[in-house]
C-alpha positions in Angstrom: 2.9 25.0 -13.9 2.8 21.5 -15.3 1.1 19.0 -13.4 3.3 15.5 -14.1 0.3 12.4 -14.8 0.4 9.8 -12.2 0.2 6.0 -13.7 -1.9 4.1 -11.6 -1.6 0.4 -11.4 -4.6 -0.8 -9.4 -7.1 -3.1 -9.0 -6.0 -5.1 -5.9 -8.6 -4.8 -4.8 -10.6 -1.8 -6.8 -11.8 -1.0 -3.5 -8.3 0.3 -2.5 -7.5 1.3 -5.8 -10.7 3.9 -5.1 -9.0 5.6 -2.1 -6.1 5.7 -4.6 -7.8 8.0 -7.1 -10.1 10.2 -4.0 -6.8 10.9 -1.7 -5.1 12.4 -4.8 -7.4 14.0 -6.8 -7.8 15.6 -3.1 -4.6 16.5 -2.9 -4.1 18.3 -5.9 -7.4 20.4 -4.8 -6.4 21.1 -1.0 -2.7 22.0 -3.0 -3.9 24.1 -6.1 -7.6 25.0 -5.1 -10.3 25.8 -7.5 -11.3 22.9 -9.6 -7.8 21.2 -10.0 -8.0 17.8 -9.7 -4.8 15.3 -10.6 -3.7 14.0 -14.1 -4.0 10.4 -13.7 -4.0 7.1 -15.8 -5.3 4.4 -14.5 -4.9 0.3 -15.6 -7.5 -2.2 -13.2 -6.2 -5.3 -13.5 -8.6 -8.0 -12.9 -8.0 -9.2 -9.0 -8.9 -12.8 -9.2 -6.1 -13.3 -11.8 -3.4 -11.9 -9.4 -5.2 -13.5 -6.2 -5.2 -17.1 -8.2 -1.3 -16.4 -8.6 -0.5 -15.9 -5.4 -2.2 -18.8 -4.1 -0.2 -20.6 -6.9 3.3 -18.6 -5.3 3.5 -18.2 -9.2 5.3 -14.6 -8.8 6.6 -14.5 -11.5 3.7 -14.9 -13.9 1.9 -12.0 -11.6 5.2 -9.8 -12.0 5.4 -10.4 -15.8 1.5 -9.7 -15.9 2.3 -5.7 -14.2 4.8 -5.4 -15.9 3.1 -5.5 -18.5 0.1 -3.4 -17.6 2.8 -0.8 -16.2 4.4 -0.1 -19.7 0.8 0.4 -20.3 0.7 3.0 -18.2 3.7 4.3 -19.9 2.5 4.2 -23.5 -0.7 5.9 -22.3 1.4 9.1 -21.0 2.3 8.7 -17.3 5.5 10.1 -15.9 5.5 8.1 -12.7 4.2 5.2 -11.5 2.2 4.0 -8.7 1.6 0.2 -7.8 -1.7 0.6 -5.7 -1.2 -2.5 -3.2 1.4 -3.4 -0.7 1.7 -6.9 -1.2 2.2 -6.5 -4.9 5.5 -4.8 -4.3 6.9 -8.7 -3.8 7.4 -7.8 -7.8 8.1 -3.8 -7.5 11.7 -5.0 -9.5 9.6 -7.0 -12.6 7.9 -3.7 -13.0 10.8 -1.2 -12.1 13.1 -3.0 -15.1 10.0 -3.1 -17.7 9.5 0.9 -17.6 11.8 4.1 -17.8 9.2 6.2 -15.6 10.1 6.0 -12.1 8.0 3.7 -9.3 7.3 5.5 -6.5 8.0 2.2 -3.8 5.4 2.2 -1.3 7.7 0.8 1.8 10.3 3.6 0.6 7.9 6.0 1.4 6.3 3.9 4.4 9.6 3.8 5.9 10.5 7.9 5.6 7.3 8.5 7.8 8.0 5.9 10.2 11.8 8.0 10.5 10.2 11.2 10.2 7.8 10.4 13.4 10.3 9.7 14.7 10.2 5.6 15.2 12.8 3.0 15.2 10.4 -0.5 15.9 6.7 -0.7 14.5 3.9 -3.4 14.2 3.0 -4.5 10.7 -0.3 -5.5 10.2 -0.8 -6.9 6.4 -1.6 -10.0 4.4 0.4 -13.0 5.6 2.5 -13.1 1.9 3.7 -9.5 3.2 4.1 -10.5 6.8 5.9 -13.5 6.2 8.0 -12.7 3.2 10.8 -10.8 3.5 10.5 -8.5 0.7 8.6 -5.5 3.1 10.7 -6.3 6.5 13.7 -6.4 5.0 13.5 -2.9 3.1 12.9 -1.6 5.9 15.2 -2.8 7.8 17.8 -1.0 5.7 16.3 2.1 6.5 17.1 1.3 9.8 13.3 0.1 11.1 12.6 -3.3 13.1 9.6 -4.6 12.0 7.7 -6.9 14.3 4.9 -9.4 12.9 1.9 -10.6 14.6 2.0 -14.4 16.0 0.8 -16.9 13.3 -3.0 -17.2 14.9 -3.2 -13.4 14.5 -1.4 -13.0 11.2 -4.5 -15.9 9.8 -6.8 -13.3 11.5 -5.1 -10.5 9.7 -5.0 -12.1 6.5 -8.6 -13.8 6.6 -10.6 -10.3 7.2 -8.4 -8.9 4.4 -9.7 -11.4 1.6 -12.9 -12.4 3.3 -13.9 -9.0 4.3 -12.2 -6.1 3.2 -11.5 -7.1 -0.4 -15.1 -7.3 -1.0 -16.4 -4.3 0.8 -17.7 -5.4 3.8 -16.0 -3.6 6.8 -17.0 -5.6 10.4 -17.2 -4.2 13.8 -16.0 -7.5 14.8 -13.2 -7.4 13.0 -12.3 -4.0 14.1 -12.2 -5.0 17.7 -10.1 -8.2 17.0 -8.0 -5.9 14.5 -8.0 -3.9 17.9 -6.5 -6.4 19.8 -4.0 -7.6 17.4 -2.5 -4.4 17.7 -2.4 -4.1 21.2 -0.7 -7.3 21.5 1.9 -5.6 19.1 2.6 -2.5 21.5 2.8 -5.2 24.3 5.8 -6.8 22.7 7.0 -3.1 22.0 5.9 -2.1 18.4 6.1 2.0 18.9 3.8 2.2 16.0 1.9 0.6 13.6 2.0 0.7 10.1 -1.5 -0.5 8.4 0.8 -2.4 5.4 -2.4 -3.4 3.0 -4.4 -0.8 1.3 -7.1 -2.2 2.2 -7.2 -2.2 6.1 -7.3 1.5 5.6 -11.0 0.6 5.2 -11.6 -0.7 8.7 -8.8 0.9 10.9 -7.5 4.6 11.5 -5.6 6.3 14.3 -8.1 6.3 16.7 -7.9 1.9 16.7 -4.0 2.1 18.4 -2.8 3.4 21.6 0.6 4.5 19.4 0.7 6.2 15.8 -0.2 4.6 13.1 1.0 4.8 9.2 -1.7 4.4 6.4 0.1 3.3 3.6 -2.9 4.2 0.9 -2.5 7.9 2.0 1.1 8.2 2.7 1.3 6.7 -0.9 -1.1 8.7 -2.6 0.4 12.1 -1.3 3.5 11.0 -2.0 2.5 10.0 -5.7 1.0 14.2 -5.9 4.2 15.6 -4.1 6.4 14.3 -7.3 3.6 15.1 -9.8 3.4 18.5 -8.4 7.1 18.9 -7.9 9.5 21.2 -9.9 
């Protein structure tokens, strides 16, 4: 059997780039047993760089900078690629046109589980450049998904524990009961589901914070990342 070698491209934040690497390497034991653990390459970019850009809305200078880091990635041996953040994927078509290994796009896979459940209208809870962009709400909508956004006083919320809070480890019981009741407010206006759409709010919320399902993007995206390095 040959086991393909995932390319990681994280760092945004390491802390969700950590998941990244545990939920696979998991994976591939649950999958294969034993010892196995998954091929993986991995480039950390430096956050504050990328953070500083998106302040900036420089895009492109962040999309030429993974670009760059993804043929990396390629040079070093991987045969697909994973971008380890949601937001990020703003420049999924920089990196896509630099390499000739395939990205595995995280709202791609985001939006077969949301059809797979089977949903047609969820919540998105993520960092305000993915909320109020249209890069994430419009791909899904061509897979047929409405995506519904918080109110602007609960997408600050959203976005303030993400780079406050989350992004630098700390995980607040506050937080998790104002997370709560953003989400709430997003069933109330008929979200059938939520999908947690930054990698990093994996850290504070799981299925038991919504009365509906919910779709964590690091895992979904990390099992989907083993499902192609372990397919035939």
């Amino acid at each position: 059997m040959r086991m393909r070698t995932i390319g990681m491209l994280g760092g945004m934040s390491w802390e969700s780039t950590a998941e990244y690497y545990r939920l696979a390497n998991q994976a591939v034991r649950e999958r294969l047993g034993g010892t196995h653990s998954a091929r993986i390459v991995l480039d950390s970019v430096d956050f504050a760089q990328i953070e500083a850009m998106q302040e900036a809305g420089d895009w492109d200078a962040a999309g030429r900078l993974l670009a760059e880091r993804a043929r990396a990635l390629e040079a070093a041996g991987a045969d697909l690629l994973v971008l380890c953040t949601n937001t990020m994927h703003l420049v999924a078509d920089a990196i896509e046109s630099a390499v000739d290994i395939p990205l595995l796009h995280l709202v791609d896979i985001t939006a077969g589980a949301v059809f797979r459940a089977p949903l047609s209208r969820v919540g998105l809870l993520a960092t305000a450049f993915t909320m109020e962009q249209g890069f994430y709400v419009e791909r899904m909508r061509e897979h047929g998904i409405d995506v519904i956004v918080p109110d602007a006083e609960d997408r600050a919320l959203v976005h303030r524990v993400i780079y406050e809070e989350l992004v630098v480890g700390v995980v607040s019981e506050t937080s998790r009961r104002e997370y709560r009741q953003v989400i709430q407010r997003l069933v109330d206006r008929g979200a059938q589901g939520i999908i947690l759409g930054c990698t990093e709010i994996e850290l504070l919320i799981g299925a038991d914070d919504a009365p509906v399902p919910v779709f964590p993007t690091t895992r979904l995206h990390a099992q989907a990342a083993v499902d192609a390095a372990l397919a035939d």
